[in-house]
C-alpha positions as CSV (number, residue, x, y, z in Angstrom):
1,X,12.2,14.0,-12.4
2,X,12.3,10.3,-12.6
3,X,9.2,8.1,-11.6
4,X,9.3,4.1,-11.0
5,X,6.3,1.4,-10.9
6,X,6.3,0.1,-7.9
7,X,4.6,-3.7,-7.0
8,X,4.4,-3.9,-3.1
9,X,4.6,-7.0,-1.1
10,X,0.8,-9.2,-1.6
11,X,0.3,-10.3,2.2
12,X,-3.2,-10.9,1.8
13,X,-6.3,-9.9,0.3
14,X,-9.6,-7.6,0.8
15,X,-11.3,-8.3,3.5
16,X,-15.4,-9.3,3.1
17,X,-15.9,-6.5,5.1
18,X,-14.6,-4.3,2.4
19,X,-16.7,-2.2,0.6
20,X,-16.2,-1.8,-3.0
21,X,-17.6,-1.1,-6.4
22,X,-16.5,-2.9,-9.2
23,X,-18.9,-1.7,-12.1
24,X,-15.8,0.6,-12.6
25,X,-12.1,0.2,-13.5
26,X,-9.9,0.3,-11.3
27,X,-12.6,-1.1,-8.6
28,X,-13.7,2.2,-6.4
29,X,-13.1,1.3,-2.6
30,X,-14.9,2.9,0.7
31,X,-14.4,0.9,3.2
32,X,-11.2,-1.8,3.8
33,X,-10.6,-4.4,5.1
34,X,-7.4,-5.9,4.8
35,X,-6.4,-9.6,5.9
36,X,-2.8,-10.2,6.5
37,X,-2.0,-14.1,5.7
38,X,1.3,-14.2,4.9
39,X,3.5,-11.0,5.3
40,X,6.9,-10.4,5.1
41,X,7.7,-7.6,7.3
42,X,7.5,-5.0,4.3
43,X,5.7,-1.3,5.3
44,X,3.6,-1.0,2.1
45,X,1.4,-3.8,1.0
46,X,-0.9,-4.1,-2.2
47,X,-4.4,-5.9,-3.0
48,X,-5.4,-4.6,-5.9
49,X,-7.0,-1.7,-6.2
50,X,-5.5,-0.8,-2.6
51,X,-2.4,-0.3,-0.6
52,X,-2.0,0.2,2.9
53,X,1.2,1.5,4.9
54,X,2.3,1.1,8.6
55,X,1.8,4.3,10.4
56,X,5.2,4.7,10.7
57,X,5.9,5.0,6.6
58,X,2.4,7.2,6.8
59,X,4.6,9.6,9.1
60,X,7.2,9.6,6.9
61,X,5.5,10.4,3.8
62,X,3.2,12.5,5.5
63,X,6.8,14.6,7.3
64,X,8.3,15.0,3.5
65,X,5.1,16.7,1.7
66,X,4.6,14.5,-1.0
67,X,1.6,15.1,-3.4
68,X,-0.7,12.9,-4.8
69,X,-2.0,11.0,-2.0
70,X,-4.6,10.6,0.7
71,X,-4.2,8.7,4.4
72,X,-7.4,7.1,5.1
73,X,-8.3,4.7,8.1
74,X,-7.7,1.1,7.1
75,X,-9.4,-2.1,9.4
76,X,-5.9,-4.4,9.3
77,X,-6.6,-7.7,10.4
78,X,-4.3,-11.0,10.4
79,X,-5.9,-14.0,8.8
80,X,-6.6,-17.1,10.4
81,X,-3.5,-19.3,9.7
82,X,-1.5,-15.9,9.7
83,X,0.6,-17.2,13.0
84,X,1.0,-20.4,12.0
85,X,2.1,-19.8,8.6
86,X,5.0,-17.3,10.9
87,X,5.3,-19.9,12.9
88,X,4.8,-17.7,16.0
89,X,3.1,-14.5,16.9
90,X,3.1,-11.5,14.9
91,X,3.4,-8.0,16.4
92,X,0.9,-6.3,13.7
93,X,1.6,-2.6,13.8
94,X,-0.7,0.1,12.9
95,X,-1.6,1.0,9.2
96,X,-3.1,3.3,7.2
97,X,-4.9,3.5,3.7
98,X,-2.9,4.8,1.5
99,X,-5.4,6.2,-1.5
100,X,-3.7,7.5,-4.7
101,X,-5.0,10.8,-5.6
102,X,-2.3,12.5,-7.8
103,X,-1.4,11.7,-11.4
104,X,1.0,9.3,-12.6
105,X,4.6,11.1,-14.1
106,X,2.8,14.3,-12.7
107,X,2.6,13.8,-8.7
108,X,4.4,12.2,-6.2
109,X,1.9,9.4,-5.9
110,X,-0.4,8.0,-8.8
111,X,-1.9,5.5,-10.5
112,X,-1.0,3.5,-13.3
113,X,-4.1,2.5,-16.3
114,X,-4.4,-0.4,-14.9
115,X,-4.3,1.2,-11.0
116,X,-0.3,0.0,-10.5
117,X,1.5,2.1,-7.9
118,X,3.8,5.0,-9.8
119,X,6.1,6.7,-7.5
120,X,8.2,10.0,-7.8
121,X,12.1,9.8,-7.3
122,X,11.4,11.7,-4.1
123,X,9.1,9.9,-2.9
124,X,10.8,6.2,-3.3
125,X,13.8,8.0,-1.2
126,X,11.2,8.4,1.2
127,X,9.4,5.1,1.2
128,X,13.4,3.0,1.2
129,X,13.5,4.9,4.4
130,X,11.0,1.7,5.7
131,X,11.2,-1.8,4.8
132,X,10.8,-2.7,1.3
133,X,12.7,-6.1,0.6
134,X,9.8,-7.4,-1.1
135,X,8.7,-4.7,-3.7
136,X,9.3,-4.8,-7.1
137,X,10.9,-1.2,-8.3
138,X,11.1,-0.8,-12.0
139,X,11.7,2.5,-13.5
140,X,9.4,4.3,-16.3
């Protein structure tokens, strides 16, 4: 099976209401908080260490049984020049966490060293089935 590295849109950062330890490598989040700032309209977004998916990509991963991954509540917020850097109101949908369990080359969802997204051929079919114009896809 063929796996790809996979750089999701950066719409924002952690939120300081994120709780996370970064005595280790990657940093070990518990709690997120992501702040939107400037997004795209992609469905998965990155700030390192974590990604997040709309709920609708969630269902979709969750409807194909991919391994190697874990759907965790995620606090989503838009940032405070968010609309203004749209220009007009954003209809924020629902996310989830998406936490990387599985083993990169191995599962359908891993991690990288360096805690980079690695994805399955099965499960990029999956995630294309959402809005992806702004990740980077480069196979291993």
């Amino acid at each position: 099976m063929s796996y790809y590295l996979l750089e999701p849109e950066v719409a924002g950062e952690l939120g300081e209401d994120t709780v996370m330890d970064t005595s280790v490598h990657p940093p070990a989040v518990t709690r997120l908080q992501y702040v939107i700032q400037d997004w795209l309209g992609d469905e998965i977004l990155e700030s390192t260490p974590c990604f997040v998916v709309t709920e609708h990509l969630a269902g979709l991963i969750e409807a194909a049984g991919l391994s190697g991954y874990r759907l965790a509540d995620a606090e989503v917020v838009l940032g405070e020049d968010a609309e203004e850097l749209a220009e007009g109101p954003i209809d924020l949908p629902k996310w989830q966490w998406l936490q990387l369990t599985g083993t990169a080359g191995a599962d359908d969802f891993g991690a990288s060293a360096n805690g980079s997204l690695v994805v399955s051929e099965r499960a990029l079919g999956v995630l294309r089935q959402g809005t992806l114009d702004n990740c980077d896809v480069e196979a291993l």
